[in-house]
C-alpha positions in Angstrom: 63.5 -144.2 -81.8 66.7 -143.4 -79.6 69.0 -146.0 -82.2 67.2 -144.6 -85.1 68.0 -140.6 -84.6 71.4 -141.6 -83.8 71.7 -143.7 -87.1 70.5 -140.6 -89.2 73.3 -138.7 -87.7 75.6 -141.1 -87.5 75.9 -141.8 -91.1 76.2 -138.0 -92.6 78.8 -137.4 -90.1 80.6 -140.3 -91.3 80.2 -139.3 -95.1 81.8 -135.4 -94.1 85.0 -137.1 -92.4 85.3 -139.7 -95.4 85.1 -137.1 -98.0 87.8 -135.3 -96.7 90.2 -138.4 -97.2 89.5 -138.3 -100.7 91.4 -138.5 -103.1 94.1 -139.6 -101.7 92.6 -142.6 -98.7 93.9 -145.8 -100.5 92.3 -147.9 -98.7 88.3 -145.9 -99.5 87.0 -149.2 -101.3 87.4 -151.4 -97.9 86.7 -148.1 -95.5 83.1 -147.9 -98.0 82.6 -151.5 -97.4 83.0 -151.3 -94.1 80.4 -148.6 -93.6 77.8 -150.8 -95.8 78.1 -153.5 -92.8 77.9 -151.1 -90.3 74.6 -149.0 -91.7 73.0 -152.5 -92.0 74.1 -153.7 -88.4 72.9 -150.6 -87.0 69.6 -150.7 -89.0 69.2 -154.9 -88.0 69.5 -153.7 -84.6 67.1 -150.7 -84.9 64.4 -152.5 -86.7 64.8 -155.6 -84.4 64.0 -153.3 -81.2 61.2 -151.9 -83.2 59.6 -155.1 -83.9 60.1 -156.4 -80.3 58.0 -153.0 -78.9 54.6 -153.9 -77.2 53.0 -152.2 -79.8 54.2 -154.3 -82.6 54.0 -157.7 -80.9 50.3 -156.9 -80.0 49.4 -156.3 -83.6 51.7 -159.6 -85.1 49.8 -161.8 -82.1 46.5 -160.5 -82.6 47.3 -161.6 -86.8 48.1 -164.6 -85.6 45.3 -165.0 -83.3 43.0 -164.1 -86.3 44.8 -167.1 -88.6 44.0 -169.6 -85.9 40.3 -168.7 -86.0 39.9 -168.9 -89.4 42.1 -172.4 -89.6 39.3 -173.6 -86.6 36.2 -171.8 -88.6 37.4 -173.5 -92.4 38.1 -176.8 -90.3 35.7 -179.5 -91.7 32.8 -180.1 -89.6 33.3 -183.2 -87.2 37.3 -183.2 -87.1 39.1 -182.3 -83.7 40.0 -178.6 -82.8 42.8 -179.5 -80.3 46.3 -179.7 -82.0 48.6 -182.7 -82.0 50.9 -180.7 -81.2 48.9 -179.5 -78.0 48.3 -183.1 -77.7 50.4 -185.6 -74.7 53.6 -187.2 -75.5 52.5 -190.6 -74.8 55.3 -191.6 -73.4 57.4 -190.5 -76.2 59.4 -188.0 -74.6 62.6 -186.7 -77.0 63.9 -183.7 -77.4 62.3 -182.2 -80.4 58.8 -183.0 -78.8 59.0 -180.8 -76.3 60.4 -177.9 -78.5 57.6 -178.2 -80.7 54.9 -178.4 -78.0 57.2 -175.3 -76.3 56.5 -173.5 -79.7 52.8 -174.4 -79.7 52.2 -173.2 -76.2 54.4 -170.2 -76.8 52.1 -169.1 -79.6 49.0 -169.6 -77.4 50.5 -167.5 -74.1 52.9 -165.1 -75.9 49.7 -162.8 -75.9 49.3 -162.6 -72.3 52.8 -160.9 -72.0 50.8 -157.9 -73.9 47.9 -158.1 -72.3 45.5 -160.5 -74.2 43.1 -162.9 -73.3 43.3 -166.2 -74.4 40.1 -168.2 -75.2 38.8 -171.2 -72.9 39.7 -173.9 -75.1 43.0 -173.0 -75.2 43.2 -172.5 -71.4 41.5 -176.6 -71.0 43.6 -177.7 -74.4 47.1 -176.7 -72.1 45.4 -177.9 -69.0 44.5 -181.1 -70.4 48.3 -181.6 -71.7 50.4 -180.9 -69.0 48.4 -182.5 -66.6 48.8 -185.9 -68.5 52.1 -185.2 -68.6 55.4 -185.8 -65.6 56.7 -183.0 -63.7 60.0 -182.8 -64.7 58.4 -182.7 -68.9 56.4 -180.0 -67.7 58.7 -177.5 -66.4 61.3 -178.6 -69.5 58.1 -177.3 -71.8 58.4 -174.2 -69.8 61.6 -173.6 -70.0 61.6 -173.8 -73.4 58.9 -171.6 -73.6 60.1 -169.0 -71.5 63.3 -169.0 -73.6 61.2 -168.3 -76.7 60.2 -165.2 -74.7 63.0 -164.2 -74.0 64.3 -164.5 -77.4 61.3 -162.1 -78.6 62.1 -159.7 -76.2 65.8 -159.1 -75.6 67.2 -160.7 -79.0 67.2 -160.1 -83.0 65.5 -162.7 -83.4 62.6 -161.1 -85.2 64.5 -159.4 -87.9 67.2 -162.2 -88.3 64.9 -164.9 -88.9 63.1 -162.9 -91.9 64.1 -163.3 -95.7 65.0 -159.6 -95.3 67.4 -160.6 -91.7 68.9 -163.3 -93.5 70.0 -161.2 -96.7 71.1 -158.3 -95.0 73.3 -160.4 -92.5 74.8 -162.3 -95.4 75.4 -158.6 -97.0 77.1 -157.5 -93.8 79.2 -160.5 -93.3 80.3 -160.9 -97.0 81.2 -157.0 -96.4 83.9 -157.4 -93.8 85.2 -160.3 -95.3 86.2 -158.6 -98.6 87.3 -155.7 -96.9 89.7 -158.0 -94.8 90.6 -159.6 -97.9 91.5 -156.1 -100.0 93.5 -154.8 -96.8 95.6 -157.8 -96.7 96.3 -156.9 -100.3 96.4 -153.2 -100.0 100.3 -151.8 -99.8 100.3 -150.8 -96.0 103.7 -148.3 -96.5 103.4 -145.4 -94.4 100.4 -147.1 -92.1 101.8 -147.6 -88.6 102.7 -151.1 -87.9 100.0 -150.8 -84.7 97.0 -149.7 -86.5 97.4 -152.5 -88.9 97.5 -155.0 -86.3 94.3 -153.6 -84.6 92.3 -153.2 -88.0 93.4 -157.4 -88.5 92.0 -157.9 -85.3 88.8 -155.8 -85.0 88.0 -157.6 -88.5 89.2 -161.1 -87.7 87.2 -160.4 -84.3 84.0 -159.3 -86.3 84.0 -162.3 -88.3 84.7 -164.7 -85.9 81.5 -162.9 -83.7 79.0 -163.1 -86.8 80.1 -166.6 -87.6 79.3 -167.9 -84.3 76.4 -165.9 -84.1 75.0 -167.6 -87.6 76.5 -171.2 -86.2 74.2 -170.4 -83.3 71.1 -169.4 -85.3 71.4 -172.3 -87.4 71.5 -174.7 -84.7 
C-alpha cells in the first residue's frame, strides 16, 4: 500500500513539473517515454509486493491445492496417486531432475510458510522419496526449494513471469531504448555537456540492468 500511495502522487506531481516545460522542452517525446517505463516499473514493483503478501499467496496455494484434488478425484480408478515427479531418481541424478522434483516439493510445502496443513500422503509421498534418495541429492532438492521460496517472497517473480509481466517489461525496455535512440538524435545545443553525459549513462545503465535482468529470467 506504501509503493502504491506514493505512485498516485508520484505521477501527478510529475505531470505539473512537465507541463510547465511545454512548449518549448525539445526533448518532451523521450522525457514522455521515459515516464511510460517508469509508471510501469513502479506499478511491476507494486503489484509484485502485492501478490507476494501472505494474503495473496494463501488464496493462490489454497487454488492450487483445490486443482490437485480434483486432478486425484478425476484420476481413473486403479492408477497411482504419487507423481513421477515425487517419484526417486533411480540413480539418474542430473541437473534438471532435481529442479523439477525441487518444483514439485515446492508446490507441496510452499503452504506451510502460510500456515497450511498438508495432507498425509503428501507428508509419506516426500518421505518415501528422499529417503530412497543420497544425502548430498537431498539437501541439493532443498536448496533448490528453498530458492524457489525465496524467489516468491523477496523477488518479481510473480508478476514478471505472467503474460501481463512479460508485456509490460518488453513495454518498459523498448521505452528507454527509443528514448536513448531520439536523444542521440535530438540537437543537444544549449544542454550542458555534463548532463548529457549522465542522461547516456543513467540510460545505457538502465538497459544494460533490464537486459541482464531478462538474460537471467530466461536462463
Amino acid at each position: 500500500m506504501r509503493h502504491f500511495v506514493g505512485l498516485v502522487v508520484q505521477i501527478p506531481a510529475f505531470h505539473k513539473i512537465f507541463i510547465k516545460t511545454l512548449p518549448d522542452n525539445k526533448l518532451r517525446v523521450p522525457t514522455t517515454l521515459i515516464a511510460i517505463a517508469c509508471t510501469v516499473k513502479y506499478g511491476e514493483r507494486t503489484r509484485a509486493l502485492h501478490l507476494a503478501s501472505v494474503e495473496n499467496l494463501k488464496k493462490s496455494f489454497v487454488k492450487s491445492l483445490r486443482l490437485h484434488l480434483k486432478s486425484n478425484i478425476t484420476r481413473p480408478q486403479g492408477a497411482s496417486t504419487q507423481s513421477n515427479t515425487g517419484a526417486s531418481n533411480n540413480g539418474q541424478d542430473t541437473p534438471g531432475k532435481r529442479l523439477e522434483m525441487a518444483f514439485h516439493y515446492f508446490q507441496i510445502f510452499k503452504g506451510l510458510v502460510v500456515d497450511m496443513m498438508l495432507e498425509y500422503s503428501q507428508l509419506l509421498e516426500s518421505r518415501n522419496s528422499f529417503l530412497n534418495n543420497d544425502a548430498r541429492e537431498t539437501f541439493e532438492i532443498l536448496k533448490m526449494e528453498l530458492k524457489l521460496l525465496y524467489e516468491v517472497f523477496f523477488t518479481k517473480v510473480l508478476a514478471a513471469y505472467s503474460s501481463w509481466g512479460v508485456l509490460i517489461r518488453s513495454l518498459a525496455y523498448y521505452n528507454v531504448l527509443v528514448a536513448l535512440i531520439m536523444f542521440f538524435l535530438i540537437n543537444k545545443a544549449g544542454i550542458h555537456r555534463v548532463d548529457v553525459g549522465i542522461t547516456y549513462s543513467l540510460l545505457a545503465g538502465v538497459i544494460a540492468l533490464d537486459s541482464a535482468r531478462e538474460m537471467m529470467l530466461i536462463m
